[in-house]
C-alpha positions in Angstrom: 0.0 0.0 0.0 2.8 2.4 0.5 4.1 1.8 -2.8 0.6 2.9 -4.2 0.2 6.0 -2.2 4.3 7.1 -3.0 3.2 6.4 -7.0 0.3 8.4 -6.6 2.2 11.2 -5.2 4.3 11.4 -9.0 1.0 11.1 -10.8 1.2 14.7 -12.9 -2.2 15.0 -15.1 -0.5 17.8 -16.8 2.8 15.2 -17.6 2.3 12.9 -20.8 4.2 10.3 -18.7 1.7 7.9 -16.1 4.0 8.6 -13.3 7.0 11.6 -12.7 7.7 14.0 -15.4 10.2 14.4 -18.1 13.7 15.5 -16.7 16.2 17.2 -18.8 18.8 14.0 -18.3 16.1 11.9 -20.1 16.5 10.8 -24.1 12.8 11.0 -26.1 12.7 9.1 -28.9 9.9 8.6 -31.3 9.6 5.0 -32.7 7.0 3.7 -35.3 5.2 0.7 -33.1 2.4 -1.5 -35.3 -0.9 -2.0 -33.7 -1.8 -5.6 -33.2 -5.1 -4.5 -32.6 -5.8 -4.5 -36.3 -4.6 -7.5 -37.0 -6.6 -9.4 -34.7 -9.4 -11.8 -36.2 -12.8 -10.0 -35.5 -15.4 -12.8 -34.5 -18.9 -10.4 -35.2 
């Protein structure tokens, strides 16, 4: 539980990240990732 409460604490609604915030020391790259979404058999 205090793991939860501590991530919580990072959560930034104004931060594209789920937890923390985008320091200056971090490298943001853009990569092209497929959807497998698409690809997946539809049933109906």
């Amino acid at each position: 539980m205090k793991l939860v409460k501590r991530n919580q604490k990072l959560h930034n609604p104004d931060s594209p990240l789920l937890l923390g915030e985008v320091k200056e020391s971090d490298v943001v790259k853009e990569i092209s990732e497929p959807s497998y979404i698409d690809a997946q058999t539809r049933l109906m």
